[in-house]
C-alpha positions in Angstrom: -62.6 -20.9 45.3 -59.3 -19.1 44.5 -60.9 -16.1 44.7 -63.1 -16.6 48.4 -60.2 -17.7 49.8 -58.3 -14.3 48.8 -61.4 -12.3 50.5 -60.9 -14.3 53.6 -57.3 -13.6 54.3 -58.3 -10.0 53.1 -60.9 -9.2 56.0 -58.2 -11.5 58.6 -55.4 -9.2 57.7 -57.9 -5.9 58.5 -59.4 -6.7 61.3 -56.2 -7.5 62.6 -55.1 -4.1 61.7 -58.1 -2.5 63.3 -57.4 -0.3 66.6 -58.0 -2.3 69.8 -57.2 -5.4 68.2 -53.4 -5.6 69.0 -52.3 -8.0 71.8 -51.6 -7.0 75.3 -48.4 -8.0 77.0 -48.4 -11.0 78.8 -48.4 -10.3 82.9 -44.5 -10.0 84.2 -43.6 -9.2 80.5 -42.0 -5.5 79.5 -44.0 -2.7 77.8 -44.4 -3.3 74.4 -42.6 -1.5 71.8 -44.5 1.8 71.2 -45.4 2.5 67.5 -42.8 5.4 66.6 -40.4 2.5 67.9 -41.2 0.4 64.8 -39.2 3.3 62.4 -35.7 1.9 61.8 -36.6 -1.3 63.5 -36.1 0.0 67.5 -38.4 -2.3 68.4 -36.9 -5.1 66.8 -33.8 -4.6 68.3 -35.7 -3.5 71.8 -37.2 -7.5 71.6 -33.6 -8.9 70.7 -31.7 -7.1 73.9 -34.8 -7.9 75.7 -34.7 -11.5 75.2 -30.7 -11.8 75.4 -31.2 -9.7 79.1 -34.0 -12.7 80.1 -31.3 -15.1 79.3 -28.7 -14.2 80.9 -30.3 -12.6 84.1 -31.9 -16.2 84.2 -28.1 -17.4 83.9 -26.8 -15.3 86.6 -30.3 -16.0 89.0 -29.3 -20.0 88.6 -25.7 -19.3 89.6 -24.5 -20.0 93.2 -21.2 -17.8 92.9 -23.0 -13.9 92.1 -19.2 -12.8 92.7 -18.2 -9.2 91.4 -16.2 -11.4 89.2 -18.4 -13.8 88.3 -20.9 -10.8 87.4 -18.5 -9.0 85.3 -17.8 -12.0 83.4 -21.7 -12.5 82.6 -21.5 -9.0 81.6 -19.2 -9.2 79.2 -20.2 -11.9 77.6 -23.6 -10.2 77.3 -22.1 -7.1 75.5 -19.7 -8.8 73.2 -22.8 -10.7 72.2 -25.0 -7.9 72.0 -23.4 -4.6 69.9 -26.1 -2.5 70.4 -25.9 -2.7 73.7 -23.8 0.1 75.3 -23.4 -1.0 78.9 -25.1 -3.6 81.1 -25.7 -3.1 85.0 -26.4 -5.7 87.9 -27.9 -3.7 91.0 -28.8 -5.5 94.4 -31.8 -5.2 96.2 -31.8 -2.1 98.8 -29.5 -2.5 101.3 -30.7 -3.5 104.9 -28.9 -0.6 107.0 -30.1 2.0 104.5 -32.6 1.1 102.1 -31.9 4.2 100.4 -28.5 2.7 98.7 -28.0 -0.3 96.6 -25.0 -1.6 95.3 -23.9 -2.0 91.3 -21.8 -3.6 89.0 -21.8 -1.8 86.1 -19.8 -2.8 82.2 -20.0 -0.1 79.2 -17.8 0.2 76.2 -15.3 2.4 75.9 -13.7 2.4 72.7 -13.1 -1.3 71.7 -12.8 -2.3 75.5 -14.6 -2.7 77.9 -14.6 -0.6 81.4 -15.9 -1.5 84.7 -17.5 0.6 87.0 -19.2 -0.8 90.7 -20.1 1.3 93.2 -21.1 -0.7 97.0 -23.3 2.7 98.0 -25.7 3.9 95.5 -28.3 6.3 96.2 -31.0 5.4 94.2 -33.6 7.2 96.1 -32.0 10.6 95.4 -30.6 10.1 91.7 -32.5 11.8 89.3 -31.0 9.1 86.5 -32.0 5.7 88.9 -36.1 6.1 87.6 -35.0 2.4 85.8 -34.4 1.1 89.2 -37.4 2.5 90.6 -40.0 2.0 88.0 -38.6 -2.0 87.9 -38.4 -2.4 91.6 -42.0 -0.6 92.3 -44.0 -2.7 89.2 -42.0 -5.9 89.8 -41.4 -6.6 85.9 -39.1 -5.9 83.2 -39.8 -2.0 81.8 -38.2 0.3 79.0 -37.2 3.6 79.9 -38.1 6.7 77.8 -35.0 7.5 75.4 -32.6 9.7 77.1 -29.6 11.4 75.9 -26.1 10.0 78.3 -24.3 12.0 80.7 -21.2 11.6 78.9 -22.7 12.7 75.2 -22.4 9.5 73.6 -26.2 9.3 72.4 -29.1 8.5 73.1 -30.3 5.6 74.7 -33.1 3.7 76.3 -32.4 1.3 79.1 -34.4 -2.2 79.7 -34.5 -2.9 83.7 -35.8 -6.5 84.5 -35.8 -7.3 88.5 -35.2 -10.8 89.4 -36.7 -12.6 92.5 -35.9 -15.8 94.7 -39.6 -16.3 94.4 -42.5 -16.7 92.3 -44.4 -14.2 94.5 -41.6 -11.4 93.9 -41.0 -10.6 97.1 -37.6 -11.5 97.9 -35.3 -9.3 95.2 -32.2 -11.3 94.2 -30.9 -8.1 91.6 -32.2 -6.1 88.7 -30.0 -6.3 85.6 -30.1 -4.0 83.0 -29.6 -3.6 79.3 -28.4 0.2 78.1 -29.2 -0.2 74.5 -27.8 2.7 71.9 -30.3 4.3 69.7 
């Protein structure tokens, strides 16, 4: 009996292994962690900042006040929280007048502070480093970016971009907040 048992869990564990057999993402969920993630436990970390990004985008969604105070506050919390997260980011939806330019509120580490950075006219049409807002605003769902190395030579990094809408069909944009995470 000991021994059927054994060759039971045996042929679970492999054909769980076998190619194909792996589970898709749920629909509105991010990509899943590729496998050269998995070495040194990126994708560990990439499901930690993602959850903690749900949370506190959900936060920030349920909060009547979306202040530039208010949102830096959120933000900080969020990166003293998280350490391997370099920055966060809080972008709006495209402006009306222009919807070439959004406007952000962005919080990154800078030693052991904190520095703030917001700009109310962003071009994201035109900037080669927007693709996070792009890619999140044209599939409507939390995405990953490819690993990139930072303008200021800090590292590399790879950035999570989850859009948040006013409604369940996701087409009124509230803000897309994102997670820079250091690699």
């Amino acid at each position: 009996m000991k021994c059927g048992l054994s060759l039971a869990l045996a042929v679970v564990f492999s054909f769980s292994a076998l190619p194909g057999t792996a589970q898709q993402p749920r629909e509105g969920t991010a990509q899943q962690p590729r496998e050269n993630d998995a070495q040194f436990g990126i994708g560990r970390r990439k499901a930690r900042v993602e959850r903690a990004a749900r949370s506190v985008a959900a936060e920030l969604k349920n909060t009547a006040d979306r202040s530039e105070t208010v949102v830096y506050r959120h933000l900080q919390e969020f990166l003293t929280r998280n350490r391997t997260v370099f920055g966060a980011t809080v972008a709006s939806p495209p402006h009306v007048a222009d919807p070439r330019l959004i406007s952000t509120v962005h919080l990154f580490r800078q030693g052991n502070q904190f520095a703030r950075e917001s700009n109310p006219a962003f071009n994201f049409v035109d900037a080669d480093d927007a693709t996070w807002y792009r890619t999140a605003l044209t599939e409507k769902r939390g995405i990953w970016t490819e690993p990139y190395d930072a303008a200021d030579g800090s590292g590399r990094r790879t950035t999570f971009a989850l859009p948040i809408y006013a409604d369940a069909a996701r087409t009124r944009l509230l803000f897309i907040f994102t997670a820079h995470m250091l690699l």
